[in-house]
C-alpha positions in Angstrom: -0.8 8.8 -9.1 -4.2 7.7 -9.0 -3.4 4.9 -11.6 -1.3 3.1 -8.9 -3.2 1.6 -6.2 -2.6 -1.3 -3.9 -5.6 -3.0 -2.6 -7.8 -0.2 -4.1 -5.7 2.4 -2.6 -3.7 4.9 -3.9 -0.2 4.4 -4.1 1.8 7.1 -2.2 5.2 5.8 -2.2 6.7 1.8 -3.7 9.7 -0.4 -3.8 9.1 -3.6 -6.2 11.6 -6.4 -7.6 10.5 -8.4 -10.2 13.1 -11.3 -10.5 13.4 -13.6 -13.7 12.5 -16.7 -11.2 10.4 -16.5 -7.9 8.1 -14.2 -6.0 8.0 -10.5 -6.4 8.4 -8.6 -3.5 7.2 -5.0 -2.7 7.0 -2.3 0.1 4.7 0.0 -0.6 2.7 3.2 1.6 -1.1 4.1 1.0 -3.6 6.7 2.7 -5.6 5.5 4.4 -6.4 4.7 8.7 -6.7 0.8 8.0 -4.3 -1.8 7.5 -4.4 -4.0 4.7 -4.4 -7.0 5.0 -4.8 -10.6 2.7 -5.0 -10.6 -0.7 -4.6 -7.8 -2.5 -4.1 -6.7 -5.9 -0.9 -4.1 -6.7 -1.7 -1.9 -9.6 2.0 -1.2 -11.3 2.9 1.3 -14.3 0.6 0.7 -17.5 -2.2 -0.7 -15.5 -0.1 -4.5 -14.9 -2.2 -5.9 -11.7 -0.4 -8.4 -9.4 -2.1 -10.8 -7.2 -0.4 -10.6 -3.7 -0.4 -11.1 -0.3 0.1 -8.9 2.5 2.4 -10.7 5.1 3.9 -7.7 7.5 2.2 -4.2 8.0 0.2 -1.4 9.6 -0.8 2.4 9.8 1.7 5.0 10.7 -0.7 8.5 10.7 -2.4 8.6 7.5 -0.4 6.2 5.8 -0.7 2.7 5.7 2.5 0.7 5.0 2.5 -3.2 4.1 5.0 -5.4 2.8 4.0 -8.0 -0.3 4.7 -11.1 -2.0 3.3 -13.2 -4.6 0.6 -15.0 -4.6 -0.7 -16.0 -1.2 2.8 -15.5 0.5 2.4 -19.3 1.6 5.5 -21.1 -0.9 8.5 -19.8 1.4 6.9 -21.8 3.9 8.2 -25.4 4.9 7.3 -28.6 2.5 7.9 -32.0 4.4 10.7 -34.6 3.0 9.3 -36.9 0.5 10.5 -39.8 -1.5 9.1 -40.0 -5.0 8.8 -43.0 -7.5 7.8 -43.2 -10.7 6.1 -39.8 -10.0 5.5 -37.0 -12.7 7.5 -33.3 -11.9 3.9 -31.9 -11.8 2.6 -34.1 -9.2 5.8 -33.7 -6.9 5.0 -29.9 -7.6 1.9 -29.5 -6.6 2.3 -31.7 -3.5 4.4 -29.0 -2.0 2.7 -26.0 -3.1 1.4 -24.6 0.1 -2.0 -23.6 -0.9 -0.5 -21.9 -3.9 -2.1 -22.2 -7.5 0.1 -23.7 -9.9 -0.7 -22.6 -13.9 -1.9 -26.2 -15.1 0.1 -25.0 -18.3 3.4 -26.6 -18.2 6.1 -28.4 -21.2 5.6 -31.9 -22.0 9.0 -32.9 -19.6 6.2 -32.1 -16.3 4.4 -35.1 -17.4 7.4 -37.5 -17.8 7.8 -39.8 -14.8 11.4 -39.1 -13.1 12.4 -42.9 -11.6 13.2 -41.4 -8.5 12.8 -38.0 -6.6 14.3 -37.3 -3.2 12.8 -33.9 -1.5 14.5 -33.2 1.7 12.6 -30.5 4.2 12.6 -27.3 3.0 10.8 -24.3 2.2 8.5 -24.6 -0.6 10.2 -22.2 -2.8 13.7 -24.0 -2.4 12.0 -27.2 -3.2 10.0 -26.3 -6.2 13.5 -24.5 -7.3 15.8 -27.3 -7.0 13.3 -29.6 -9.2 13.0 -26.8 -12.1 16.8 -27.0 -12.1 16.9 -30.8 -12.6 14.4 -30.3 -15.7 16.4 -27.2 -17.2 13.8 -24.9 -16.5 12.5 -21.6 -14.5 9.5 -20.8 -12.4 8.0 -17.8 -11.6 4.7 -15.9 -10.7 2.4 -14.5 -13.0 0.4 -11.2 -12.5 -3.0 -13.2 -11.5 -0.9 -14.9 -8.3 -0.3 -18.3 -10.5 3.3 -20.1 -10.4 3.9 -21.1 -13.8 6.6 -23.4 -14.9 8.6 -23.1 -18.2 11.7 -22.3 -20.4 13.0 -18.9 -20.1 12.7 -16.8 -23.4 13.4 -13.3 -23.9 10.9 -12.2 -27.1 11.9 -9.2 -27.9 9.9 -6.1 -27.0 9.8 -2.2 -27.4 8.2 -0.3 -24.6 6.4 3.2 -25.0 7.6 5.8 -23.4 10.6 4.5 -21.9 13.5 6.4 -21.1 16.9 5.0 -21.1 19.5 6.8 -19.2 23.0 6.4 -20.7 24.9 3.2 -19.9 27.9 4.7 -17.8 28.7 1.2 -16.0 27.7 -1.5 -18.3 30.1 -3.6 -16.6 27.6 -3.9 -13.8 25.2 -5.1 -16.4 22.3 -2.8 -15.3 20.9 0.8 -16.6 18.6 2.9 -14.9 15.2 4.3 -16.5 11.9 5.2 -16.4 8.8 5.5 -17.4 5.1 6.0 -16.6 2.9 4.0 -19.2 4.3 0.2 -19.3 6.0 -2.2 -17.4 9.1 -3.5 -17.9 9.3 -7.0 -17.0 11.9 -9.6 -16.9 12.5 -12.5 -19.2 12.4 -10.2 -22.0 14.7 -8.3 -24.0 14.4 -4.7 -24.3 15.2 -2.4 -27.0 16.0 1.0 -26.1 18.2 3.6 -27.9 21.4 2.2 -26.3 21.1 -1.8 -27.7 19.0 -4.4 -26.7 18.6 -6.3 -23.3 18.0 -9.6 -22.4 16.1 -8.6 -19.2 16.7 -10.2 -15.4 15.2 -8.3 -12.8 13.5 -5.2 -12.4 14.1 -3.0 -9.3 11.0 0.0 -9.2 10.5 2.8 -7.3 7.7 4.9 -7.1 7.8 8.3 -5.7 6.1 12.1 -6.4 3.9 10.3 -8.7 6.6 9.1 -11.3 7.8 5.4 -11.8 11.8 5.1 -12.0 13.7 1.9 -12.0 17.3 0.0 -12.3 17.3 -3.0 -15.2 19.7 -6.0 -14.5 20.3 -7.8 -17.9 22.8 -10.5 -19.2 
């Protein structure tokens, strides 16, 4: 359990979703007698560190319980309206990032002027949404707290000791595992004994020391 820390603190109990697109967002308990508070860094299953923020919390006897979000918690918040001319994606981007860091690595299409952009007021999130829409792609959060911009793939990947439990609903296009040495992330697909998974979101749960989650796939 030691392995799973939040903010340099040992995990005691977690709830994470990944999604394909947007923020992660976790709950999580800790020992400790001090809130946490600002930026932090959430140590997952195999080691994966995420760069959040705290933005709700505090210390209930020896536990200290926060709620997180990616990066510095600030894209949610409102963006101004705006029209745009003859402006590049990236530019109308990153003048509604919030204070958030945007991964300078982006396709070709972020560089191409768009002849006219209408942004309306809205949080930041929303905004940055609608415009990957428009150029047919995703956005998401990497691990060091970075939005990054791009086409969803799914490369294929097999994860050690994952464990599968059988598919009774499929229908609901999800299966329930777990697994205690890597992370299962979205936006790839996963092979496991049962097929393989072209991966959506991830629901985790930590609790008694052991990792379990629920897969959503298409």
């Amino acid at each position: 359990m030691s392995d799973y820390s939040c903010g340099g603190r040992a995990l005691i109990e977690a709830r994470v979703t990944i999604p394909e697109q947007g923020a992660i967002r976790a709950e999580v308990e800790v020992d400790g007698e001090t809130a946490i508070t600002g930026e932090v860094d959430l140590v997952l299953t195999g080691g994966v560190a995420y760069r959040c923020t705290v933005m709700a919390g505090g210390v209930s006897d020896t536990r200290v319980l926060a709620v997180l979000t990616s990066g510095k918690g600030t894209l949610g918040d409102a963006v101004p309206g705006q029209h745009f001319y003859q402006s590049a994606p990236r530019t109308i981007i990153q003048s509604g990032l919030n204070g958030e860091l945007l991964n300078p690595v982006m396709p070709s299409i972020a560089d191409q002027p768009i002849a006219r952009w209408m942004r309306i007021e809205q949080p930041g999130d929303a905004a940055l949404a609608q415009l990957a829409t428009y150029l047919g792609l995703g956005w998401w959060f990497d691990p060091d707290g970075q939005i990054r911009l791009g086409q969803i793939e799914y490369p294929e990947v097999t994860l050690s000791g994952l464990d599968v439990l059988p598919l009774d609903q499929p229908q609901r296009k999800r299966f329930d595992f777990g697994n205690d040495e890597t992370l299962m992330q979205p936006r790839t697909s996963v092979v496991t004994a049962y097929g393989t998974y072209r991966i959506t979101e991830v629901r985790y749960w930590l609790s008694q020391g052991r990792w379990r989650g629920t897969a959503y796939y298409v």
